[in-house]
N, C-alpha and C positions, 0 to 999 in steps of 0.2 A: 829309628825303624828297625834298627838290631834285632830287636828282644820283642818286637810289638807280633807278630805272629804268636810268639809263647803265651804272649801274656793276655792275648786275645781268648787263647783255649782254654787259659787256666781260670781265667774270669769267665768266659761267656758270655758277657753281655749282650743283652741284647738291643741295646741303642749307644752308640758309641758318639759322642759330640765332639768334633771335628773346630776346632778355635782358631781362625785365621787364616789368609790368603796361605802362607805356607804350606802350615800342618796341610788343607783341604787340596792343595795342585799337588804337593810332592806325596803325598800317603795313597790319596784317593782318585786324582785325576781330576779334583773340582776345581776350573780354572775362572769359571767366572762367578766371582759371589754376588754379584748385582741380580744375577737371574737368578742363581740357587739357595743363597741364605737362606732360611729357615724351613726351607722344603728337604723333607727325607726321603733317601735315597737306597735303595736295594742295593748290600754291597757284600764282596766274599774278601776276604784278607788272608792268605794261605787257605787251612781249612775250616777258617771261620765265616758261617755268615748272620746278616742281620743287618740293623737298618743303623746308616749313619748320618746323623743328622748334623749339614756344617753352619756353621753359624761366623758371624764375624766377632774377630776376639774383642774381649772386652772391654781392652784401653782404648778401641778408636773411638768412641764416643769422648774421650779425652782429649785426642788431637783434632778429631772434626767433630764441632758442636751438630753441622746439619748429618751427621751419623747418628749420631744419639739413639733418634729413636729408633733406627735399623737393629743397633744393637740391643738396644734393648727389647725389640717386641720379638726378638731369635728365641727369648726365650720363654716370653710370655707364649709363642708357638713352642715349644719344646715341654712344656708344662701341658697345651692343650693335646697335644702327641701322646704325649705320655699316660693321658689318660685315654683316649679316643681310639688312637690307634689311627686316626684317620688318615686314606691315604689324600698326596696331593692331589688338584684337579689334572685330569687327563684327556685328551683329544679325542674326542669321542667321533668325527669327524675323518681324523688321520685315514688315508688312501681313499677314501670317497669323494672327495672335495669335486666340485665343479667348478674350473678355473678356465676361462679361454677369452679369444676376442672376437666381437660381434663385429658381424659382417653386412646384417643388413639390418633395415627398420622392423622388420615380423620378428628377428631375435632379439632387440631391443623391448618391445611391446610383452613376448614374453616372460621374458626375464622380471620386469618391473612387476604387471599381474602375478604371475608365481612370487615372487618376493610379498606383494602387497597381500596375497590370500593367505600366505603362511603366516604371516605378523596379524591378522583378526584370526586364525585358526589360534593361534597362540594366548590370543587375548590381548594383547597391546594397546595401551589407551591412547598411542600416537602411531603415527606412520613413517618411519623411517629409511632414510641410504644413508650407507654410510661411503664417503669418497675418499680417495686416495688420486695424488698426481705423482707422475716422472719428469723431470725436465732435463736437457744435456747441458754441459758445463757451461755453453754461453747462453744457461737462460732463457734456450726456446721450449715451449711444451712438448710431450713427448706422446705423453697419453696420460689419458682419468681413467680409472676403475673403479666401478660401481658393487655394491654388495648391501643384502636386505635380507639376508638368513644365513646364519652357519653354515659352514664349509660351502659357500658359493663367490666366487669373485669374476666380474665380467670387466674384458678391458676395450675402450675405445680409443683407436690411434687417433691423435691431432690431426690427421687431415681429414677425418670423419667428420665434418664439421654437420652433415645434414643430420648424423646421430647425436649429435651432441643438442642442437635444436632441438632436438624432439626430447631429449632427454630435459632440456631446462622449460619446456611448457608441458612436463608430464604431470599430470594429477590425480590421486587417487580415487579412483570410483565412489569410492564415502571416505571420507573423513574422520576418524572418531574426536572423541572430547579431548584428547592433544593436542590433536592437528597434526599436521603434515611439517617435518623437519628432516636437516640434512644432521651428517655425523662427522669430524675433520677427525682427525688427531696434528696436532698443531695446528690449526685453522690461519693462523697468518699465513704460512707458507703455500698452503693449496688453492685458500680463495682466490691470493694473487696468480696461480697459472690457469685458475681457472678460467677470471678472467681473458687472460691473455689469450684461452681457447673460446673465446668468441662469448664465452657465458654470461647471464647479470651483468651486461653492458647496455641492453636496449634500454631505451628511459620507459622507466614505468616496471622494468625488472629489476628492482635491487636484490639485491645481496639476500639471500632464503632466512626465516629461522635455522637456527642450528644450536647444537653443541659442541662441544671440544673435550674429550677424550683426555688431554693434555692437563687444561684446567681443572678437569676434572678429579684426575689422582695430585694436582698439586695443591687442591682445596682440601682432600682428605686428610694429607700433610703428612701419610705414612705411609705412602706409595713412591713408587719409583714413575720417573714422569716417563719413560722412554717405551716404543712402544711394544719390542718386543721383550724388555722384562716384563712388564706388563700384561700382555699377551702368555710368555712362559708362567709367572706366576699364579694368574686368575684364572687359566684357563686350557693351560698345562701345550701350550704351543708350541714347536719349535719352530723359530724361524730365522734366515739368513741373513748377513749383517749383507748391507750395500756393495762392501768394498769386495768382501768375498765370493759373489757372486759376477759382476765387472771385472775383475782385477783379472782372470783366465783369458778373457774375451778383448781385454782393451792393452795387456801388455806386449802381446806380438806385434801390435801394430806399433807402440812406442820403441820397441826394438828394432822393425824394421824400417821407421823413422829416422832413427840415430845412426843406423846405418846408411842410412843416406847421405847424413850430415857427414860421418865417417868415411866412407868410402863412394864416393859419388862415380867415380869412374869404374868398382868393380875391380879393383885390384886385387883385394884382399886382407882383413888385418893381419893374417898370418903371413903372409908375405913378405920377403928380408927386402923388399927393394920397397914397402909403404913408407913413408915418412924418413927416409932418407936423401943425405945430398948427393945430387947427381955429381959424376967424377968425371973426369977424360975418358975412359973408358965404357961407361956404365949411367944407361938415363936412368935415376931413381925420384923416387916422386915425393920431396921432402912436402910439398902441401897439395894435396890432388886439385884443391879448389882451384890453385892460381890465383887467389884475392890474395889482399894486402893483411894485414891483421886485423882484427876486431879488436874493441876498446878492448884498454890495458893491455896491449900486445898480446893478446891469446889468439893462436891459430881458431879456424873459423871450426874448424875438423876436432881440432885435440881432444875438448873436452867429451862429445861422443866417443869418440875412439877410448879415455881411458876408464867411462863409464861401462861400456861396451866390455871391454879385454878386462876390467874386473870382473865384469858379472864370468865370464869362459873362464877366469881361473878358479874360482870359487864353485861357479857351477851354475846351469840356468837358474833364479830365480831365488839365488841366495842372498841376492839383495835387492835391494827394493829401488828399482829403476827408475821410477813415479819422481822418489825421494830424492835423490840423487840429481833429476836432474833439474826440480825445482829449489834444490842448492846453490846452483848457475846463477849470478847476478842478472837480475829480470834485465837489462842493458842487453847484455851477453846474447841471451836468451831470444829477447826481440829481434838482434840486430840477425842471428843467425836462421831465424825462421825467416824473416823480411828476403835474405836471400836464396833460401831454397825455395819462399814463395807458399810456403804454407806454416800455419804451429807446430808444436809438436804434440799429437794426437792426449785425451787427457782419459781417467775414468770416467764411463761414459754408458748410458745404459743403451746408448743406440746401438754399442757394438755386441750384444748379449745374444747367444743363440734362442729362436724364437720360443723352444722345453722351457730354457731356463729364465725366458723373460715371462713367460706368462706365468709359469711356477711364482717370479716372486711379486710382479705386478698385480695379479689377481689375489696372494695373500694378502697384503697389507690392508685394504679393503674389510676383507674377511674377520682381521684381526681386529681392527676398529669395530667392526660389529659387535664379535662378540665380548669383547671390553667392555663397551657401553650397556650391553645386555648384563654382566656381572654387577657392574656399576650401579643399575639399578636394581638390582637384589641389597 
């Protein structure tokens, strides 16, 4: 990086190609090449600018054979760049989007008609939704979200159960020579909560046509199967991983869990009298709980406490609490929540403020839409 500003001016180029996870995080800031490979990018390097295009270097097709053709086709697109000039696809959508959750049957009924009128305005020789589930860490539904046009995604909470009804004997006004099918991205995982939301369980309702999204870029066999490279790729989307979105929302609650487990009477971890032996003198409180030990002789307390007083010396959320403390022998683990009487809380999308749940609940929907719609071009 020395001399790469000099030699940026003295050359000029004007497409710079950017060869491997390194060179692309520490030069340019590209950190993740599953979304970015072979898509170019508007960049300035001192006072140079122009378009950098990163691609993955060329040995990995050497050590990962299912690489191969990622790196190979970086540059069959750096060839078509280079002539075209083409920019990537871009979100033509971004800040318009209609995302939210329906509240009653007349918003449901709309949604679907506007959905169904835009797809024959379109032309579409089938009638599609495409669906998206949430579920929390033990498995119960949380909510589906529905979407039938670009930048729209509509979410129904699981105990809407009379919307969800309506929503699985909806049918469209006409039908064209497709027919009428649903859209998954991973479809094993959705249909089973679907299910579980009451749906395609009466006899005589199985399981709809559909597609999968999923299948779909791993029958092309030079797509990334996940959905928001996918989505970034085809269709130039940004959107948020899972963890990133939870992880603000569900780690105060794991902290003020552990501090329970830590300090159950309110003493204090800073405190010179915590976890000490009481003297003649002086009641100190060498285990607040008063239990016996948990298997392997580990206080019931300790290991909160020195997950806890790590994170305060390092700093909040310099590490990763989640991890830490599903390092705990699951023994451990059980035996200490059995006595507080509850788990200890996990990422979770029930705990997500209502912006950011519907922000990312209503995307994924969306995103499956317009995939499928790429797909078929």
């Amino acid at each position: 990086q020395t001399h790469l500003a000099r030699e940026l001016l003295a050359v000029n180029p004007e497409i710079v190609v950017s060869m491997g996870p390194v060179a692309c995080s520490q030069i340019w800031g590209i950190t993740n090449l599953e979304l970015q490979h072979g898509i170019p990018v508007k960049m300035t390097y001192g006072k140079w600018q122009g378009w950098v295009f990163p691609t993955y270097h060329p040995s990995t097709g050497g050590s990962d054979g299912g690489m191969m053709i990622h790196a190979t086709e970086d540059f069959h697109a750096l060839g078509e760049f280079w002539r075209t000039r083409q920019e990537p696809p871009a979100d033509k959508w971004a800040g318009n989007e209609d995302y939210r959750i329906l509240e009653t049957s007349d918003q449901l009924q709309e949604v679907l008609e506007a959905g169904w009128c835009w797809q024959a305005d379109t032309g579409l020789d089938v009638v599609a939704i495409a669906e998206d589930t949430e579920n929390t860490p033990d498995g119960r539904p949380f909510n589906l979200s529905i979407s039938m046009q670009p930048g729209t995604g509509y979410i129904i909470m699981a105990d809407r159960r009379d919307l969800l009804a309506e929503l699985e004997i909806w049918q469209p006004p006409v039908t064209p020579p497709g027919g009428f099918q649903w859209i998954f991205h991973y479809a094993l995982h959705d249909i089973k909560i679907t299910k579980r939301l009451g749906m395609w369980r009466t006899p005589g309702r199985p399981v709809p046509p559909y597609v999968d999204t999923t299948m779909q870029a791993y029958h092309r066999q030079n797509l990334h199967q996940g959905l928001k490279s996918l989505a970034y790729r085809l269709c130039g989307m940004q959107m948020r991983d899972f963890e990133d979105v939870v992880r603000p929302y569900s780690e105060p609650r794991l902290r003020e869990w552990l501090l329970a487990v830590a300090d159950p009477m309110g003493i204090g971890l800073d405190n010179p009298l915590y976890m000490k032996k009481s003297t003649k003198k002086e009641i100190r409180h060498k285990n607040p709980w008063g239990q016996d030990l948990a298997p392997r002789q580990i206080s019931i307390d300790r290991k909160a406490t020195r997950i806890l007083n790590d994170e305060i010396a390092k700093g909040e959320g310099a590490i990763d609490i989640f991890n830490r403390w599903a390092n705990v022998p699951e023994l451990e683990r059980d035996w200490i929540a059995g006595v507080l009487g509850e788990p200890a809380p996990e990422l979770s999308i029930a705990h997500v403020g209502r912006e950011d749940f519907v922000r990312y609940a209503g995307r994924d929907p969306d995103a499956t839409f317009r995939v499928w719609m790429k797909m078929r071009e």
